[in-house]
C-alpha positions as CSV (number, residue, x, y, z in Angstrom):
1,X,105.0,157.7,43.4
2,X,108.4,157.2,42.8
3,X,108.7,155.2,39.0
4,X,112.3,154.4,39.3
5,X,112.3,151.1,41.3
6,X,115.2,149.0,42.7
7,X,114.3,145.2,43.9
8,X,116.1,143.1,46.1
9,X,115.2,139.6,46.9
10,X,116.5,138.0,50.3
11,X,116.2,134.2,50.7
12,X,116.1,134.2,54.2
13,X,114.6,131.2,56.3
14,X,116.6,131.9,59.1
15,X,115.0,134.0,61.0
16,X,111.6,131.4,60.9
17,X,113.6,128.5,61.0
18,X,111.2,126.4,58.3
19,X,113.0,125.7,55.0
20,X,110.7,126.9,52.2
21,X,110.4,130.9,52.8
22,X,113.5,131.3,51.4
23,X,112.5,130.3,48.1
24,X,110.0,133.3,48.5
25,X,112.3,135.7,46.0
26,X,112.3,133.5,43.7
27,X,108.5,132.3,43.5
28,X,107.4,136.2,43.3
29,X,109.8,137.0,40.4
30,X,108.1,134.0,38.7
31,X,104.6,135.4,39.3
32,X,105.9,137.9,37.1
33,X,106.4,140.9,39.0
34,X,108.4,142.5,36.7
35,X,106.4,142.2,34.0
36,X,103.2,143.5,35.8
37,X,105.4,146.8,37.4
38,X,106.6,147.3,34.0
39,X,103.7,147.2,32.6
40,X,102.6,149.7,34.9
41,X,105.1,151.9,33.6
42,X,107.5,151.5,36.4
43,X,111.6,151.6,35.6
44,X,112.7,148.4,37.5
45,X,116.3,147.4,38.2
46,X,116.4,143.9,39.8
47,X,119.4,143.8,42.0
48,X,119.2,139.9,42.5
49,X,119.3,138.8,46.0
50,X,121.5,139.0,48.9
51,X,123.7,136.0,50.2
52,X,122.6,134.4,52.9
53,X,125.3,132.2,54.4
54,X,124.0,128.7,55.4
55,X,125.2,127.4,59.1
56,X,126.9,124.4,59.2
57,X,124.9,123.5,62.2
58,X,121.9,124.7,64.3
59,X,122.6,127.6,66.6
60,X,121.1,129.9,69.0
61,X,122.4,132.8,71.6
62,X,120.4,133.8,74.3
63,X,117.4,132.8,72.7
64,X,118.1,133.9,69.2
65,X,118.4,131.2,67.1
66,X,121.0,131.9,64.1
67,X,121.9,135.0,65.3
68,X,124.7,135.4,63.8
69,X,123.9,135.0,59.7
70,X,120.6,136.8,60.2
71,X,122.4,140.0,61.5
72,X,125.1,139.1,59.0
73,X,122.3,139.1,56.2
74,X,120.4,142.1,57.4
75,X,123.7,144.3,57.6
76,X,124.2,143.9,53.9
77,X,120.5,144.2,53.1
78,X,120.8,147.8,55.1
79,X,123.2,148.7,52.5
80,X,121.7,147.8,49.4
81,X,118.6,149.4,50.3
82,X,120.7,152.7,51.9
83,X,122.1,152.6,48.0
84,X,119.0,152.6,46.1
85,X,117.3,154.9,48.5
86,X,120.7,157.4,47.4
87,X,120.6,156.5,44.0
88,X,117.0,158.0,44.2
89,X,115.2,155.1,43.7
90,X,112.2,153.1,45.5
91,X,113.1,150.0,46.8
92,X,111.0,146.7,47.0
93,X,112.6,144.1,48.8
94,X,111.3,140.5,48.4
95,X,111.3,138.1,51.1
96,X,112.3,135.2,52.7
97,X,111.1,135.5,56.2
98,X,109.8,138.5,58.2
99,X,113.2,139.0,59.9
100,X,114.4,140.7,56.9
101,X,112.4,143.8,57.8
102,X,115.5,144.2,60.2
103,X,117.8,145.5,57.4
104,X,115.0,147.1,55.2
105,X,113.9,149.7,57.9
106,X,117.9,150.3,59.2
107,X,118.5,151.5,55.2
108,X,115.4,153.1,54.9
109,X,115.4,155.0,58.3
110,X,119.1,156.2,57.2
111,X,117.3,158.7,54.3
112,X,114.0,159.1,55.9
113,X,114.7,161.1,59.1
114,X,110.6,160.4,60.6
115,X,110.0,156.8,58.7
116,X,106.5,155.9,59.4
117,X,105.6,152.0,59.2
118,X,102.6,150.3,58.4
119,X,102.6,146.6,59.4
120,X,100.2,144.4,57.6
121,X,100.6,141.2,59.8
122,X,98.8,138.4,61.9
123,X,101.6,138.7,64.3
124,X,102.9,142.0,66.3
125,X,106.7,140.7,65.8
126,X,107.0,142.6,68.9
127,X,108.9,140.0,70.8
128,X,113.1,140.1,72.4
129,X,114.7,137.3,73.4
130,X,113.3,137.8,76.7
131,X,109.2,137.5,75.6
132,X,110.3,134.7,72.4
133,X,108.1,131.5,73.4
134,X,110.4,130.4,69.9
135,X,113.6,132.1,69.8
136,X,112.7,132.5,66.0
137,X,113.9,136.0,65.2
138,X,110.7,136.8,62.7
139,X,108.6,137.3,65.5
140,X,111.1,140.2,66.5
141,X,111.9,142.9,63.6
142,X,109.4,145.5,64.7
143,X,110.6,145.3,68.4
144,X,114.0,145.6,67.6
145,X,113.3,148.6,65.1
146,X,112.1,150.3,67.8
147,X,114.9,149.6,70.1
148,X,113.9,147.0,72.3
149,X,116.2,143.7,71.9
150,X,119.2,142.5,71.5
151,X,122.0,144.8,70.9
152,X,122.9,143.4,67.5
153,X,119.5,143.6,66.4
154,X,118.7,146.7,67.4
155,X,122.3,148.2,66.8
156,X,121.8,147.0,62.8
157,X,122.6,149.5,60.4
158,X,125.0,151.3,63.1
159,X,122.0,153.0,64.7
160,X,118.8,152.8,67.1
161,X,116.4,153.3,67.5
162,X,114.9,153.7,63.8
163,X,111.4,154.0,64.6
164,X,109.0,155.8,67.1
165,X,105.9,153.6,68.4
166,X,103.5,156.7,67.5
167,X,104.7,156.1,63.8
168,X,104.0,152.9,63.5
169,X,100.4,151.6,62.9
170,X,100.2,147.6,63.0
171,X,96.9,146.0,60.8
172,X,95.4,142.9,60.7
173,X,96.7,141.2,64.2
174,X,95.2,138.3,65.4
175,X,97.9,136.3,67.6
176,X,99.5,138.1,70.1
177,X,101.9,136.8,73.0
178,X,101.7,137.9,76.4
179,X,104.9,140.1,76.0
180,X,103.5,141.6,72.7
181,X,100.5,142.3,74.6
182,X,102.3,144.3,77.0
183,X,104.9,146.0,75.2
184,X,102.0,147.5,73.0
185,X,100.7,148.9,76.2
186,X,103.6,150.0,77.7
187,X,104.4,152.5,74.6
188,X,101.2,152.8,72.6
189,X,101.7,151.6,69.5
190,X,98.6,152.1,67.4
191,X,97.1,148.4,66.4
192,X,94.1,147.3,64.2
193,X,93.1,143.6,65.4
194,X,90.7,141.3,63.2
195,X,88.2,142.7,65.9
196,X,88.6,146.4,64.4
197,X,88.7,145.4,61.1
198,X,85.4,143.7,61.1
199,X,83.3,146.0,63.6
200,X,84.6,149.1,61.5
201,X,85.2,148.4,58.2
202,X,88.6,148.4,56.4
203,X,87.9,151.8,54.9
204,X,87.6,152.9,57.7
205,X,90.2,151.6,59.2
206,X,92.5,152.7,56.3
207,X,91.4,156.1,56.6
208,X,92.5,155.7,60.7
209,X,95.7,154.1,60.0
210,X,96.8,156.9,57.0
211,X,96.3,159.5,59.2
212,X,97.8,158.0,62.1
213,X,101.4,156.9,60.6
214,X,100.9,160.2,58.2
215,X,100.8,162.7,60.8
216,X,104.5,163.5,61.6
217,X,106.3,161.7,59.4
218,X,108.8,162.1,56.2
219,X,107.6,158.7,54.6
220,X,106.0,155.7,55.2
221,X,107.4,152.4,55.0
222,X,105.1,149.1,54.1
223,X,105.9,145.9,55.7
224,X,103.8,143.3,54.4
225,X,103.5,139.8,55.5
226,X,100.9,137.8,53.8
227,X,100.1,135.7,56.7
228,X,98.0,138.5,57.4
229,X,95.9,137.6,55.0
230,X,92.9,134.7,55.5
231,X,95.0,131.4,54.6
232,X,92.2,130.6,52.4
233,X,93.7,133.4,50.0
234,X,97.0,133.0,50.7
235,X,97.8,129.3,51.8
236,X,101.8,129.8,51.4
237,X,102.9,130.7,54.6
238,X,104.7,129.5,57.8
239,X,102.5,130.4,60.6
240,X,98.9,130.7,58.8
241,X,96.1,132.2,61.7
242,X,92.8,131.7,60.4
243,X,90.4,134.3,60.1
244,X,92.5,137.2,58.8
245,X,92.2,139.8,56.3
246,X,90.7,138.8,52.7
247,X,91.5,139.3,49.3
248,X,89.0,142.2,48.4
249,X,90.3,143.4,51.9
250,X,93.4,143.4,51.1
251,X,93.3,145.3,47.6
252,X,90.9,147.7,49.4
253,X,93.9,148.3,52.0
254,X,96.6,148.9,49.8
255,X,94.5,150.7,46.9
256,X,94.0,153.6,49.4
257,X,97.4,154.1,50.8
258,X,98.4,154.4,46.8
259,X,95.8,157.0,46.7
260,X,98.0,158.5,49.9
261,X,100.9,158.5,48.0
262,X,103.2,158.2,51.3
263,X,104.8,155.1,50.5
264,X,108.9,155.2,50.1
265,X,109.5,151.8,50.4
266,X,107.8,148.3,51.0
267,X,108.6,144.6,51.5
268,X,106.5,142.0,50.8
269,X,107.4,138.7,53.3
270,X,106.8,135.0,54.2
271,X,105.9,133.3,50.8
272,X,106.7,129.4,50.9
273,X,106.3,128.0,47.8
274,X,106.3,124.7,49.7
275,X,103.2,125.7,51.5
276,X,102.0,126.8,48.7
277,X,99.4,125.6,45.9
278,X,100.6,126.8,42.2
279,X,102.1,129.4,43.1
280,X,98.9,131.3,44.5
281,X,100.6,133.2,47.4
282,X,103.0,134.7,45.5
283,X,100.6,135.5,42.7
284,X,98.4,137.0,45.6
285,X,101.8,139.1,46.5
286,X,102.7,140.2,42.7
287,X,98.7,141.7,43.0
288,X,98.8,143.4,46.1
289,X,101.6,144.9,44.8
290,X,100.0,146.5,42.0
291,X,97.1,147.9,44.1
292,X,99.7,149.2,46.8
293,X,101.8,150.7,43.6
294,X,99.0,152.6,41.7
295,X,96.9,149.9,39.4
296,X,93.3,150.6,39.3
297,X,90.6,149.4,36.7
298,X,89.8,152.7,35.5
């Protein structure tokens, strides 16, 4: 893996329209992520976060709610990560709310021709503004990165679609909607419910899943939101769905796909230190991220 590291915080809350999430940057760096990356003898460079303009007032177009500053926000995230991906560099963005994957994938996709995605969530985030029972653009970044949407969304970056549905591999999914359901029909998009998980194993799975998103891609991209983790291991989050992946799980997870080495970027999303009890979730988050970058006991 790639030792040079670039990370970029987004305190975005936008996009899930619950205060909270946005203070997710800023609880991970004080879990000491730094430190632990460091210490694994990772280069970091902490860019700081991206400014995230605050609306006056609430607003919503065509059942987008705050269009406007979270295309605003992700256009400049799409930048900084297109830099550090130039600069040769691995970057880690820290969220703030799962619409941020919007900006990630449109710089990441702009260097990695075939970007494969692996999408540790409870939720597809497969819906547009047609299927949104909420309007809340987290529940659409994967959608729109695919090229179904709206036009700004999917447009972000100056390009669409950045992803194919044969690259991307969705883990952990436990609450669907009805248009999810059927989008992920319509164009096969390779999903690991709860259901899998359990009946198979997650080695298993992992093995599935790595040799799914690996097969004709130029990199891999992980999205990682840790609702889709058990909320009794990671209470911090907007939209907790019981019954999800556990700790041990989790490691397990992200240990092998280090052991792939196909990762060329990642995001880790939806901490609310409000939610939150001392900080766990984000602790949980700096963790996972040493198992998903290389750490192992021996």
């Amino acid at each position: 893996m790639n030792k040079n590291m670039s990370i970029v915080g987004v305190p975005m809350d936008l996009g899930a329209d619950r205060r909270g999430v946005d203070m997710g940057p800023s609880a991970i760096r004080y879990a000491g992520v730094v430190a632990r990356l460091e210490k694994m003898g990772f280069h970091i460079e902490d860019r700081g976060d991206i400014f995230v303009t605050r609306p006056q007032r609430f607003t919503e177009t065509e059942n987008h709610k705050y269009l406007d500053q979270v295309v605003e926000a992700n256009e400049k995230l799409a930048e900084v990560v297109s830099d550090i991906m130039t600069a040769g560099r691995f970057p880690l963005v820290l969220g703030g709310d799962h619409s941020i994957a919007l900006g990630t994938i449109a710089g990441v996709a702009k260097h990695v021709k075939n970007l494969g995605v692996i999408w540790f969530d409870a939720h597809g985030d497969l819906n547009t503004g047609e299927t949104s029972p909420s309007g809340n653009i987290h529940g659409m970044p994967l959608a729109a990165s695919l090229g179904f949407g709206h036009k700004r969304l999917t447009n972000i970056g100056g390009f669409a679609p950045k992803l194919q549905p044969e690259n991307v591999v969705i883990i952990g999914a436990r609450d669907l909607d009805q248009g999810e359901r059927d989008l992920i029909k319509r164009i096969g998009i390779k999903v690991f419910t709860m259901h899998e998980i359990d009946k198979l194993g997650m080695a298993r799975v992992m093995d599935e899943a790595i040799a799914h998103v690996s097969k004709n891609t130029d990199g891999v991209h992980l999205s990682l939101d840790l609702d889709g983790l058990d909320p009794h291991d990671a209470p911090g989050v907007g939209t907790p769905v019981i019954g999800g992946i556990s700790y041990r799980e989790g490691h397990v997870s992200l240990e092998m796909l280090a052991d792939a080495d196909i990762l060329c970027s990642a995001e880790f999303v939806e901490v609310n230190p409000i939610l939150d009890r001392e900080n766990m979730t984000a602790r949980v988050a700096v963790a996972l991220m040493s198992s998903a970058f290389g750490d192992k006991l021996l």
